[in-house]
N, C-alpha and C positions, 0 to 999 in steps of 0.2 A: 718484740722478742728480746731473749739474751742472747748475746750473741758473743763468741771468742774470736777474734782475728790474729791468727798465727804469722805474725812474718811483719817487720815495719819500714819495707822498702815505699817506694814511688805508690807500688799494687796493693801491697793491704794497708796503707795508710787510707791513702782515695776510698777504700773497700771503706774502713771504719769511718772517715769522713761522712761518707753517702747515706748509711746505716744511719749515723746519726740526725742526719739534716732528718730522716725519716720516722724519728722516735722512737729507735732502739736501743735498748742495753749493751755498751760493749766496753770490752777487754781487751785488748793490745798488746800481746807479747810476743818479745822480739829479745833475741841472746846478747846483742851486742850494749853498749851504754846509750847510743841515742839511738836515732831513727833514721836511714837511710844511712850507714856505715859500710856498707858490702857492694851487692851490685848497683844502686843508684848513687852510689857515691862520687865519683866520676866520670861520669860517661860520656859520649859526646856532644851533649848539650845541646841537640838537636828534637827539635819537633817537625818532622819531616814526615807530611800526608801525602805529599810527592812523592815518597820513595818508600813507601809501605808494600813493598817489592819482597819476597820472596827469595833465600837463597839460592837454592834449589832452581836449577834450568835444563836445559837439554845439551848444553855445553857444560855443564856444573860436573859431569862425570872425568872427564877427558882435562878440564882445567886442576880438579883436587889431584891426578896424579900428575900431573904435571908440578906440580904445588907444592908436591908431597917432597921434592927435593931442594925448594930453596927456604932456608930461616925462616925470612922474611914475605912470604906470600899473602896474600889476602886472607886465604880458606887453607888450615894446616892440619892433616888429618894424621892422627899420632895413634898408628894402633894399640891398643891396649887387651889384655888379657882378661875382657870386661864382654861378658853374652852382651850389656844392655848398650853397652856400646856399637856393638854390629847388628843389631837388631834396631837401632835406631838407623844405622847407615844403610842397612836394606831397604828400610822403610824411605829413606829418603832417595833411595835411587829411583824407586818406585814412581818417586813427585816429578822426574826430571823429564819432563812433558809440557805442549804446549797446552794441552787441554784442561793438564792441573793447574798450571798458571792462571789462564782466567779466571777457572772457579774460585782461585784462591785472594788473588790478587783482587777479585770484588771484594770481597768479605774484608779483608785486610783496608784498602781503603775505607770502608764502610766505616769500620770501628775507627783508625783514625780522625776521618770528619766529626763523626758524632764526637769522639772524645778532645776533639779541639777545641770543639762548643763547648764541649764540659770545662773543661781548662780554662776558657773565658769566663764562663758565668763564676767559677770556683774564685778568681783573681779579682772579677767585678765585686765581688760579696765579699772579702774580705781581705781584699789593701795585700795583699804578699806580693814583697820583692823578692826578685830572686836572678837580678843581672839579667833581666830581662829585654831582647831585643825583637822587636816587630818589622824586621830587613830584607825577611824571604829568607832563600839558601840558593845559591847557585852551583852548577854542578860543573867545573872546565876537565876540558879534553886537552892532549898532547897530542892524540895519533889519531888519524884522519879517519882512518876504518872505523875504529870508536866511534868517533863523533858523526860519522854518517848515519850510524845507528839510533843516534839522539832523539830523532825526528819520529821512527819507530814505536821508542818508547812513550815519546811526548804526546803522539796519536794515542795511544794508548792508557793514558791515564787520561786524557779527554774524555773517554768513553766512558771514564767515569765521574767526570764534574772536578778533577783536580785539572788547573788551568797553570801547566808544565810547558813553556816555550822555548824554542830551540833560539838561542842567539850567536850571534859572532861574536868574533872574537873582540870586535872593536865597540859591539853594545854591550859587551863582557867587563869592557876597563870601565866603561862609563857609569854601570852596575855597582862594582867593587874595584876603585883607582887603587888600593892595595896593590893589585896584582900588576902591577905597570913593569914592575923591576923583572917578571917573568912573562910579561906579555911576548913576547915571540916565540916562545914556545907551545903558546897557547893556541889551539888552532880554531877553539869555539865553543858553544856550552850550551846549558840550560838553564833556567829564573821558575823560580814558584814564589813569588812576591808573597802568598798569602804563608807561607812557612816562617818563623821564629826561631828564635834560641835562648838557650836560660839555664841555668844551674839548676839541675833536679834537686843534689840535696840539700842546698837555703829551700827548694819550696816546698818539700818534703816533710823537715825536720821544723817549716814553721807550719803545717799543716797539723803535725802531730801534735804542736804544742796547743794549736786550735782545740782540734779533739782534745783534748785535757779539759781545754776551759770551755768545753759543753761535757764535761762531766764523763769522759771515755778513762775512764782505769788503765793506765800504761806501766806495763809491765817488764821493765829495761833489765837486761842484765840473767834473762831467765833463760834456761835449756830449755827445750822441747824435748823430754823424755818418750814420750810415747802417746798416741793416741786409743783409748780404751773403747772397745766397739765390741758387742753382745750381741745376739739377737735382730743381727742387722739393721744396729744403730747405733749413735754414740752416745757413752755414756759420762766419759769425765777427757778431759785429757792433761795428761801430768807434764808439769815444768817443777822445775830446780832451779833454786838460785843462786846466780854464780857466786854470790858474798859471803852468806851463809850456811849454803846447802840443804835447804829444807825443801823439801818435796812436799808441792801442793798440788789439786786434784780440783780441776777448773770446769765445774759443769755449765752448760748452757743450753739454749733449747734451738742454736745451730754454731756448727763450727765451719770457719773458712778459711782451706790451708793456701798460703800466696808466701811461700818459700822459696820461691825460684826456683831455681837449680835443685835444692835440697825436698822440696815436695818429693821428686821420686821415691830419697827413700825411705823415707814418714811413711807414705802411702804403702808401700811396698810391705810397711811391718806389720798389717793388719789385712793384705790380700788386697788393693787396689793395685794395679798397674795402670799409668801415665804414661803416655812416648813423653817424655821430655830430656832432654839431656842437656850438658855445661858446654856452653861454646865461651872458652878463653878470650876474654879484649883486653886490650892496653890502652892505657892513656897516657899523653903527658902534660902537665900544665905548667906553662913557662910565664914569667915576668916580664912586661912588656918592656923593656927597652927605650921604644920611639914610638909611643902609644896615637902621634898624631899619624904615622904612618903603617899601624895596623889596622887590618880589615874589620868591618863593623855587619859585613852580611856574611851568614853564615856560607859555609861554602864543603862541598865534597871535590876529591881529589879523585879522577876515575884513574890515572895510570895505579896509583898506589890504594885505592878501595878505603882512604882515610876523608875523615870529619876534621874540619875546623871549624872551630867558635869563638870567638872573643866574649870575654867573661869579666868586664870591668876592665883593670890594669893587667889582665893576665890574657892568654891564648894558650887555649884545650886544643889536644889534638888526639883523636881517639883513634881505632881502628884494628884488624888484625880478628881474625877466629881461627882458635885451635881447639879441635876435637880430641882432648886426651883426660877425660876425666875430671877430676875434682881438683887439682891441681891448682896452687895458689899461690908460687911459687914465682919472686922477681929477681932471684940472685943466680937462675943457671942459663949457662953460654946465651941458651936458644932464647928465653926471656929477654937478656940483655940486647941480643942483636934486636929481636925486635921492638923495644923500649928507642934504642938507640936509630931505628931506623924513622920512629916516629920525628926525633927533633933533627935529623939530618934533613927531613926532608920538608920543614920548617925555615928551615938555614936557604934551601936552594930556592923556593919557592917566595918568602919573605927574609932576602938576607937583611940582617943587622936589625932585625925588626923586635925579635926574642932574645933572651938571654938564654940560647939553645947548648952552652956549657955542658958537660958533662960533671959531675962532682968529682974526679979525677981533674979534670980542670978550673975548680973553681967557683963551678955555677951550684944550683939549686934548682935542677928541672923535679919535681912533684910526680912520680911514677904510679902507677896504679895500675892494679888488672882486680877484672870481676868474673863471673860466672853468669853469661847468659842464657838464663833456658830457655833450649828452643826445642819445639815441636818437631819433626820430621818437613812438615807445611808449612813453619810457621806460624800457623794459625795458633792462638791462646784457646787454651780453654779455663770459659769462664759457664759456669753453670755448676751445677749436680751431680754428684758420686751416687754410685747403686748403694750407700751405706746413707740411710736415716739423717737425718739434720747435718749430714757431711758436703758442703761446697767448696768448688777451688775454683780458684784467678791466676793462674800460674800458664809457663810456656812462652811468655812474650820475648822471648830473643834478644835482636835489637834495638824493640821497637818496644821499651818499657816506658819509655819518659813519653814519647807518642800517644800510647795508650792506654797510658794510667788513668790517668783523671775520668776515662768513659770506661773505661773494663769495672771501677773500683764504681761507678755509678747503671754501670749497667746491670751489674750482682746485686746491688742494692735494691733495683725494681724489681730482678727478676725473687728474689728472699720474702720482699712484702709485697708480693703479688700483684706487679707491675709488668708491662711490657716495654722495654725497649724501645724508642721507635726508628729503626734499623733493620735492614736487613743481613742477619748474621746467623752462623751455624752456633746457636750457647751449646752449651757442653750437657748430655741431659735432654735438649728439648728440642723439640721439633719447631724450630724456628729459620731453617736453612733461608739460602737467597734465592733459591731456584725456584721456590714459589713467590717470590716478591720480583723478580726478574720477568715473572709470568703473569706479572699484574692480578696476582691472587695475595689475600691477606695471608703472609707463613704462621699466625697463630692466632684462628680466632680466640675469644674468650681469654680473659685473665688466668694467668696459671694462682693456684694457692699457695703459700711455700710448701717445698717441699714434695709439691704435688705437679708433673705434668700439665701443661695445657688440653684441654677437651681434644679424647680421639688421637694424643702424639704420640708416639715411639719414642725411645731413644733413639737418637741421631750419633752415626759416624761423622758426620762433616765436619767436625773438629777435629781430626785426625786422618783427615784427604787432602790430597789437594796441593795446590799450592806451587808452580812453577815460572821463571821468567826464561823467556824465550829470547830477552838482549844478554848482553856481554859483559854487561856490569856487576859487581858484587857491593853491593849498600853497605857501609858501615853503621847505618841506621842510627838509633837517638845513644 
C-alpha cells in the first residue's frame, strides 16, 4: 500500500518504520524540522513494563483535589472552559475502580512486553545508539505506608509475568550505591532488572533517518492543514509548507493519524471524536558534575511521582501532569515552580552530583514540557477509524517511549493484514483480552486492511478500563 504517516514522534515514526520492513509505500510528515522535537523529545527516558500502571485509581479522585492546591503536585487539574476537557475528566472518574484497573492494567502490560521485544529486535537490526542503559529501574519509598504497599503492587504485576520485587532499603544501595548520600531516608523499594533507559529522541530521529534510507519520503517542516474525507473515506489530505507555503494534496490508499495530543483536533474537523486529551510533563536535564558518583539505574521517586535517568554525561529528570489544555508555556509562576521543583529535588536526593543551578545562578539546567495524550484509561488506541483507509496510534500518555516501538509494529500487521500476537483491545477490532484471558483465540482469521476480522464488532475496550488500586502515580517513560 501507499501509505501517509501524520506525526514524526517516537509513534509514527515506529508506525512508518514497521510499514516499511513490510513493503509499503510511505510518506512522513511532520511540522516541526526534525523528527521527534515535541513530545518525545525529552521525556523521561524510561522504558518501564513495570510500571505500565494507569493513572486513574480509586484514590485518584480524593488525591487530584487534594492536588488541586499545591504547584507542585504529581496530578494538577486546571479547569478550563474546555466541554472536551470535562468530558474527558468524567470519563476518567468513571475508570477510578478496581475492576477497571485489572482490565486495563493487562492490556497495558501486554503492549508493553510485546513492544520491548519490538525495541530489541529494532536495535538488534540496526546498530541505534541512543544512551542506552540495560540497569532495570528501581522504585524507593520515604514513607513507610507507601512502601508497605509495594508488595501489593509487586504481586500484581506478577500476575502478569513482569518480575517487580520488593527490596530494602540496604539491597536498594547495593542496587544503585548513588543513592548512599540519601540512604536513611530511604525506607525501601522495588527492582525490575529487566526495565532500561535511553533517549527517545537519538533513537527516534535516527530511526527516521533509517526510513529515509529505505526510501520513506519525510516531509519536515509541513502543517497539517486538514484531512479531506467523502463518502466515508479519505481522499487527500492537505499539508503546507512552512518555507514556502505551498499547499499540497497527499493521496494514499491509508492514512495514519499518530499526533499526540493534537489527533483530537484533526479528527474532530471531519466528525471523529477520540477521548484523548494533553496531560502537561516537565523535564530537566542537567550536566553531570561527579559522573563517577551518578546513578547508572534508572530509578522513580514515589514521594514526588518523578523519573530519573542518566543519559551519558547528563541526568533527566522528568515528571509532573497537568490537565489544562494545550498549553506550552515554561515562563509562568506555576511552570517555574515546577521546573524548579524537579532540580531541587535532584540536589536533596544526589547532592553535588548535578549542576542543579538555576540560570539566575549561573547554571544551564535544559527545561522542557510536552503534551502527553492520554486516554481517560490509558489505554492507546491503535487500530481503525469508522472513516475508509483512516488509522490511528495515538493516546499513549506516559507511556510513548514504552510503547512505541510495538504500537508502531502492531498497526503495521494489523494494515497488512497481520495479527498481533498479544492480547490487546486495537481500536476497530474485536481483538479484546477477555477472550485470550479465557483461553480462546480473541481473533480468529486474518483481518484484511481495512476490513474487520471474521464475525468482529467494533470494540469499546480501547476506551474502558483502566484503574490502580495502589497509591502511586507513574511518571511513566
Amino acid at each position: 500500500m501507499k501509505v501517509t504517516v501524520l506525526g514524526a514522534g517516537i509513534i509514527g515514526v515506529s508506525t512508518a518504520w514497521h510499514l516499511l520492513q513490510r513493503g509499503h509505500e510511505v510518506t512522513l510528515v511532520e511540522r516541526q524540522r526534525d523528527a521527534a522535537l515535541e513530545t518525545s523529545f525529552a521525556n523521561a527516558a524510561q522504558i518501564s513494563v513495570s510500571y505500565c500502571e494507569p493513572w486513574a485509581n480509586r484514590e485518584a479522585p480524593l488525591k487530584a483535589l487534594k492536588w488541586m492546591f499545591s504547584p507542585t503536585s504529581p496530578l494538577l487539574f486546571r479547569p478550563q472552559l474546555d466541554p472536551a476537557q470535562w468530558r474527558w475528566g468524567l470519563q476518567f472518574l468513571a475508570q477510578c475502580n478496581d475492576a477497571a484497573f485489572e482490565r486495563n492494567v493487562a492490556q497495558l502490560v501486554a503492549l508493553g512486553s510485546y513492544s520491548h521485544a519490538a525495541l530489541k529486535d529494532v536495535v538488534r537490526e540496526t546498530g541505534i545508539e541512543y544512551q542506552r542503559l540495560e540497569r532495570g529501574i528501581a522504585h524507593f519509598y520515604v514513607d513507610q505506608k507507601s512502601f508497605e504497599g509495594a508488595a501489593a503492587a509487586a504481586d500484581l504485576m506478577a500476575r502478569f509475568g513482569v518480575k517487580r520485587r520488593v527490596v530494602s532499603r540496604e539491597e536498594l544501595l547495593r542496587i544503585e550505591p548513588a543513592l548512599a548520600a540519601y540512604g536513611e531516608r530511604i525506607v525501601g523499594g522495588t527492582f525490575t532488572e529487566t526495565d532500561e533507559s535511553g533517549d527517545a529522541r537519538v533513537f527516534t530521529q535516527q530511526l527516521a533517518a533509517l526510513c529515509a534510507a529505505r526510501g520513506a519520503r519525510l516531509l519536515y517542516g509541513h502543517d497539517i492543514e486538514g484531512i479531506d474525507a467523502d463518502g466515508g473515506r479519505v481522499n487527500a489530505v492537505r499539508v503546507r509548507s512552512r518555507d514556502s507555503g505551498v499547499l499540497s494534496a497527499l493521496k494514499a490508499d491509508a492514512t495514519v493519524v499518530a499526533c499526540g495530543s493534537y489527533t483530537t483536533p484533526l479528527l474532530a474537523k471531519i466528525g471523529v471524536r477520540v477521548p484523548i486529551y494533553p496531560g502537561k510533563g516537565y523535564s530537566a536535564t542537567l550536566p553531570l558534575l561527579q559522573p563517577e558518583r551518578a546513578p547508572f539505574v534508572s530509578m522513580i521517586d514515589d514521594s514526588r511521582k518523578i523519573a530519573i535517568s542518566r543519559l551519558g554525561n547528563q541526568l533527566r529528570v522528568a515528571g509532573t501532569i497537568e490537565l489544562g489544555g494545550f498549553d506550552l508555556s515554561l515562563d509562568t509562576p506555576l511552570a517555574k515552580k515546577r521546573c524548579e521543583m524537579l532540580v531541587q529535588r535532584i540536589e536533596e536526593v544526589f547532592p553535588g552530583v548535578a549542576d542543579t543551578r538555576l540560570s539566575a545562578e549561573g547554571g544551564n539546567p535544559q527545561f522542557w514540557t510536552g503534551l502527553r495524550p492520554a486516554t481517560p484509561t490509558n489505554i492507546p488506541l491503535i487500530g481503525r477509524l469508522p472513516v475508509k483507509g483512516l488509522w490511528i496510534n495515538a493516546g499513549h500518555g506516559t507511556l510513548g517511549w514504552t510503547h512505541g516501538a510495538g504500537s508502531g509494529k502492531a498497526l503495521a500487521e494489523l494494515m497488512s493484514g497481520e495479527r498481533p500476537a498479544m492480547a490487546f483491545g486495537f481500536h476497530g477490532f474485536e481483538t479484546g483480552a477477555r477472550g485470550a484471558r479465557a483461553g480462546r483465540d480473541p481473533a480468529p482469521g486474518r483481518p484484511k486492511p481495512d476490513q474487520p476480522p471474521r464475525g468482529a464488532a467494533t470494540t469499546r475496550s480501547a476506551e474502558r478500563g483502566g484503574v490502580s488500586s495502589q497509591e502511586s502515580f507513574s511518571p511513566g517513560s
